[in-house]
KOLDO-524302 format. One line per field, with one value per residue: residue in three letters; x, y, z of N, C-alpha, C, O, CB in turn. Coordinates in Angstrom, 1 decimal. Glycine has a CB too. Layout:
<pts>
type: c(ALA:...) .
nc1: c(X:...) .
nc2: c(Y:...) .
nc3: c(Z:...) .
cac1: c(X:...) .
cac2: c(Y:...) .
cac3: c(Z:...) .
cc1: c(X:...) .
cc2: c(Y:...) .
cc3: c(Z:...) .
oc1: c(X:...) .
oc2: c(Y:...) .
oc3: c(Z:...) .
cbc1: c(X:...) .
cbc2: c(Y:...) .
cbc3: c(Z:...) .
</pts>
This chain:
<pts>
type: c(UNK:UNK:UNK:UNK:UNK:UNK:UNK:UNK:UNK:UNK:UNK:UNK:UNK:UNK:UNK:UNK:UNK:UNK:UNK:UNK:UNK:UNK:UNK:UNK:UNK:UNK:UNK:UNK:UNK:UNK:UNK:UNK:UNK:UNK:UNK:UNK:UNK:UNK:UNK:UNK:UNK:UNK:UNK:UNK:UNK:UNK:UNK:UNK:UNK:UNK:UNK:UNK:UNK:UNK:UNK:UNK:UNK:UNK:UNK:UNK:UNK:UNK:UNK:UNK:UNK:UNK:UNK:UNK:UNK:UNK:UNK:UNK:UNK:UNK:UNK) .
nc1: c(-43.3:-46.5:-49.3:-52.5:-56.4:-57.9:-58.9:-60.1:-61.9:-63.5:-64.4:-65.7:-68.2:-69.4:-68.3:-66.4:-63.0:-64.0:-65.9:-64.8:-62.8:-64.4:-65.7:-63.8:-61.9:-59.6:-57.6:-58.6:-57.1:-54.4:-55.3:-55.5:-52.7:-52.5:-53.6:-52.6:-50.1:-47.9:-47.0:-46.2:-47.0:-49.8:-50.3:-51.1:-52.7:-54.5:-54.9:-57.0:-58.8:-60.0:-60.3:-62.8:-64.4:-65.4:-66.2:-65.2:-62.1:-58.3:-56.9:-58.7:-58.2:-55.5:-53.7:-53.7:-51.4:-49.6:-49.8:-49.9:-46.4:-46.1:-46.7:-44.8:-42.3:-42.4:-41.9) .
nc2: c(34.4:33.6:33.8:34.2:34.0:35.5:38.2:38.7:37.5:38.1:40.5:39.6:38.3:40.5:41.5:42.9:44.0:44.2:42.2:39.7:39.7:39.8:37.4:35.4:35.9:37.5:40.4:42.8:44.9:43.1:41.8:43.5:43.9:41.8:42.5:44.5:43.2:44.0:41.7:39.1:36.0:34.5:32.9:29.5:28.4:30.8:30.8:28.7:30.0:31.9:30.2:28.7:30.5:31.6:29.3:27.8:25.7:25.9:25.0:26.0:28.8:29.1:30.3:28.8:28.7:28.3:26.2:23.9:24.3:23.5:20.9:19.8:20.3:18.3:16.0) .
nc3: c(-88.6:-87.5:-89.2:-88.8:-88.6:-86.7:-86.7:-89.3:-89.1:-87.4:-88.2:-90.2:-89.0:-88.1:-85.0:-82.4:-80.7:-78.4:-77.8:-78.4:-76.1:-73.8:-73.9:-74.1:-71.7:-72.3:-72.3:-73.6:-74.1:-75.0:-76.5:-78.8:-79.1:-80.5:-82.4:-83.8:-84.5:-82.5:-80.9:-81.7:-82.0:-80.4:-77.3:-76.7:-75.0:-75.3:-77.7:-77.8:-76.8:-78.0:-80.5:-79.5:-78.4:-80.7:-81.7:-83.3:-84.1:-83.3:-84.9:-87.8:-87.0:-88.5:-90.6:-93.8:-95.5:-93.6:-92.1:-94.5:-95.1:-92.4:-92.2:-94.1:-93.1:-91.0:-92.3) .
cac1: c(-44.5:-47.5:-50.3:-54.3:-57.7:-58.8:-59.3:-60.6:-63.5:-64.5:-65.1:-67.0:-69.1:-69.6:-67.6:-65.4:-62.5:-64.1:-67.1:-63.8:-62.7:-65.7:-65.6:-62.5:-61.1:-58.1:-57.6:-58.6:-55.1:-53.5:-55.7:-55.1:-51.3:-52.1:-54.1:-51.2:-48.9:-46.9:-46.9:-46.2:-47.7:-50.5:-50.1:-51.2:-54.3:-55.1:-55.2:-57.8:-59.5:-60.1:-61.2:-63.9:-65.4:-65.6:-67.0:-64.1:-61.2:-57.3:-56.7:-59.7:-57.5:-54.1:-53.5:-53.7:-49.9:-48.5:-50.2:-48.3:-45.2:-45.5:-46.5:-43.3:-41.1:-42.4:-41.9) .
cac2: c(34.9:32.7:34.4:34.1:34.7:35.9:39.5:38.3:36.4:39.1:41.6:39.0:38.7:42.0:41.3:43.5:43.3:44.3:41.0:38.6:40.2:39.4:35.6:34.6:36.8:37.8:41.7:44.1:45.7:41.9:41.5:44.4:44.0:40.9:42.8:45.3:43.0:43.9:40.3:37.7:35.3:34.5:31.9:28.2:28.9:32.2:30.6:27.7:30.5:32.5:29.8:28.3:31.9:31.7:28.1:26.9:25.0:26.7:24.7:27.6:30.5:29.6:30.6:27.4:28.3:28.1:24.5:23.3:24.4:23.0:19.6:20.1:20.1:17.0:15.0) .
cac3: c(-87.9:-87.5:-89.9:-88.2:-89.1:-86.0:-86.9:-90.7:-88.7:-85.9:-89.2:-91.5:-88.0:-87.7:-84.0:-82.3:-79.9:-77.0:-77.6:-78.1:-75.0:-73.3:-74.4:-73.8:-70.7:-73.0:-71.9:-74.7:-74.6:-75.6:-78.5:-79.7:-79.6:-81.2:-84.0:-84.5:-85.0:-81.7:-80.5:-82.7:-81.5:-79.1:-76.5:-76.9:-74.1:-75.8:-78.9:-77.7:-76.4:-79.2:-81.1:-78.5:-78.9:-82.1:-82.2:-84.1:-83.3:-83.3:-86.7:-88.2:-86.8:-89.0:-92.3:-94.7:-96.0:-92.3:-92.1:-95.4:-94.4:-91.2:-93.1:-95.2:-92.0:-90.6:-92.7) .
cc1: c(-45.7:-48.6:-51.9:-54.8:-58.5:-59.5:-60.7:-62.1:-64.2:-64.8:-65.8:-68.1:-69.7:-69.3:-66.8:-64.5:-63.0:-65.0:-65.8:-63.3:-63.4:-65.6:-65.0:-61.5:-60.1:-58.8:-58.1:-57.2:-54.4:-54.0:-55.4:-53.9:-51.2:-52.6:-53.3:-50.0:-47.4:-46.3:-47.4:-47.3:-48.8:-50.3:-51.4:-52.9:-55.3:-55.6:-56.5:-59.0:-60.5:-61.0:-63.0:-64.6:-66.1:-66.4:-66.7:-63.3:-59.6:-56.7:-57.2:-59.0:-56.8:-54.4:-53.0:-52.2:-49.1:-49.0:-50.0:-47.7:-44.9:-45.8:-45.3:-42.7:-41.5:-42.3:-40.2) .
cc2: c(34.1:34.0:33.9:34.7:35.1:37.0:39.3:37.9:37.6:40.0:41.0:39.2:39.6:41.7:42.5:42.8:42.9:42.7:39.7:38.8:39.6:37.9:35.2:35.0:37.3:39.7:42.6:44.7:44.5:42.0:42.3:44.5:43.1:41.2:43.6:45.3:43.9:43.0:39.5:36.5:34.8:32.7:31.3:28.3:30.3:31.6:29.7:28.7:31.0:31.7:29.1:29.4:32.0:30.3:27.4:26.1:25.4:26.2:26.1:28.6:30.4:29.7:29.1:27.6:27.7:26.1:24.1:23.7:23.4:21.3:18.9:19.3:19.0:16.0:14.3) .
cc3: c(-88.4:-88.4:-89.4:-89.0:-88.3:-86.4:-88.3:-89.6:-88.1:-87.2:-90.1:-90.6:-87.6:-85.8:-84.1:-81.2:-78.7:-76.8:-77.2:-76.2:-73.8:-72.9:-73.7:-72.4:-71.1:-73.0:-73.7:-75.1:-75.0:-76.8:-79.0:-80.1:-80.5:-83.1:-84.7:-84.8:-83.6:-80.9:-81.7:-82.8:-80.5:-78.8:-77.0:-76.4:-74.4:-77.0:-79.1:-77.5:-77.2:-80.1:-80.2:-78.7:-79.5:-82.7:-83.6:-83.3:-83.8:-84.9:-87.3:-88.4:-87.7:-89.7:-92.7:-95.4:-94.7:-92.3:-93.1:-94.9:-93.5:-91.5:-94.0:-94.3:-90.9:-90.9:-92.7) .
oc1: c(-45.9:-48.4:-52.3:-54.4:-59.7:-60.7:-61.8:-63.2:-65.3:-66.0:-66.6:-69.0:-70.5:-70.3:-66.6:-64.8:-62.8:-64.8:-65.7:-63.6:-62.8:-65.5:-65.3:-60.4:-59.5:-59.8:-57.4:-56.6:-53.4:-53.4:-54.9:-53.7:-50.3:-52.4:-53.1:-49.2:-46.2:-45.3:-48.5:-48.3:-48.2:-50.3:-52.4:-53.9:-56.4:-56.7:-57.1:-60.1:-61.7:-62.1:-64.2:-65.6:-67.3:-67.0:-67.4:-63.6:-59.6:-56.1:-56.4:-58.8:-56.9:-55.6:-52.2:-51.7:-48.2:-48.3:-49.7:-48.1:-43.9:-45.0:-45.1:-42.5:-40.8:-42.4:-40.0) .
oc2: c(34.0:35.1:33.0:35.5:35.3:36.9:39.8:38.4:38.0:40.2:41.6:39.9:39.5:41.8:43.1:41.7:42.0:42.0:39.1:38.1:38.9:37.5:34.7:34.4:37.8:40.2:42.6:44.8:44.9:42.3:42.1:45.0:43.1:40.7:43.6:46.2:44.2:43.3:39.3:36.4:34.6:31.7:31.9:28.4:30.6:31.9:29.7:28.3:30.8:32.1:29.1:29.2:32.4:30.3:26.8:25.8:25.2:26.8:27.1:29.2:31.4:29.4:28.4:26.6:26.9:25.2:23.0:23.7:22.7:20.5:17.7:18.1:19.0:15.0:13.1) .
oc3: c(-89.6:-88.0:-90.1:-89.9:-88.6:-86.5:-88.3:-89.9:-88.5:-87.1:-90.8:-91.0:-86.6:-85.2:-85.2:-80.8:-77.9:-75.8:-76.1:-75.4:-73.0:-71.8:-72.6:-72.3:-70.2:-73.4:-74.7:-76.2:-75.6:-77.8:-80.1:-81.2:-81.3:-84.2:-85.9:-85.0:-83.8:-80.3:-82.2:-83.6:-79.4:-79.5:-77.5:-77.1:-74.0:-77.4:-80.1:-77.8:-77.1:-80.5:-80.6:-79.4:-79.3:-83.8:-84.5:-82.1:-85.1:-85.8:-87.5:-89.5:-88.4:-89.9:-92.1:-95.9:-94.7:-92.6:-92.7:-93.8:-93.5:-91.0:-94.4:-94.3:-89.9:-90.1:-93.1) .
cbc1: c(-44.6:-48.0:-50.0:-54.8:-58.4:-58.4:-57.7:-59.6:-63.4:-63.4:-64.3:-67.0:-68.8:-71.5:-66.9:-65.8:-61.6:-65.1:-68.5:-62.3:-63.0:-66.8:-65.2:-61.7:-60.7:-57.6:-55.9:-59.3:-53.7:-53.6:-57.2:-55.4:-50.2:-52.8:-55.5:-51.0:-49.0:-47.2:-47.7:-45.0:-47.3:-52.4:-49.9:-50.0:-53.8:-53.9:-54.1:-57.5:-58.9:-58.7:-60.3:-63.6:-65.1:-64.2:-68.5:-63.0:-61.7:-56.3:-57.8:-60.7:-56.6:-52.9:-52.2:-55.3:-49.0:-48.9:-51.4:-47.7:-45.3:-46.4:-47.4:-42.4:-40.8:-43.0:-42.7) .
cbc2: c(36.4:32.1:34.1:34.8:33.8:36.1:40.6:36.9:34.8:40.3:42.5:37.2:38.5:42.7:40.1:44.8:43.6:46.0:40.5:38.8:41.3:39.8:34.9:34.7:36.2:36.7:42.0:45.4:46.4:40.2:41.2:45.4:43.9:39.7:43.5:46.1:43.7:44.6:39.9:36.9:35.0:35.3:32.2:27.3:29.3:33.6:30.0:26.5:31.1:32.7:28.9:28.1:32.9:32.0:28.5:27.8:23.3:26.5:23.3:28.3:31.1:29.0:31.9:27.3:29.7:29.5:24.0:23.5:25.6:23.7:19.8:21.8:21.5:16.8:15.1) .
cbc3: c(-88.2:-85.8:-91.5:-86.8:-89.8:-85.1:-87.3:-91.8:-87.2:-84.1:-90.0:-92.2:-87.4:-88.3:-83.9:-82.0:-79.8:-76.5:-79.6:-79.3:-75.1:-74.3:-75.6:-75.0:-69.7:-75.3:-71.1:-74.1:-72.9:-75.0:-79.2:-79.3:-78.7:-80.4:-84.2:-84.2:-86.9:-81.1:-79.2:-82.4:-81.6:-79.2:-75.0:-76.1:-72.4:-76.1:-79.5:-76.8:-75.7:-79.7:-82.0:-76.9:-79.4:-82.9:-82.3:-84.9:-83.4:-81.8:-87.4:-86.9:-85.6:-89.0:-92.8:-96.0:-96.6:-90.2:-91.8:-96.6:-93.7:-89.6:-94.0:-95.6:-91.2:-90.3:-93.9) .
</pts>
């Protein structure tokens, strides 16, 4: 399971879901499954989305172990 910083960001921001919502067209009811860990993963176009919002870029969102790792296994 991929580990994000979406949620981490929208509360340093003082953000909620409904503003991401808003941004990015991604339904309220997705993000939320995505904040409660009922979907693993969010899609590729969700993910660009997300960060464009946020005025990052989908690198931003992962967790800095999952990118080692995934440095490991490329090589």
């Amino acid at each position: 399971m991929m580990k994000t910083h979406i949620f981490e960001i929208l509360e340093s921001r003082s953000l909620r879901v409904y503003w991401l919502a808003k941004h990015t067209g991604i339904s309220e009811q997705l993000l939320s499954k995505y904040k409660n860990k009922k979907i693993e993963n969010t899609a590729l176009i969700n993910s660009y989305k997300i960060a464009k919002a946020l005025g990052g870029t989908i690198d931003d969102l992962i967790d800095e172990e999952i990118k080692i790792l995934n440095l490991k296994h490329t090589k």
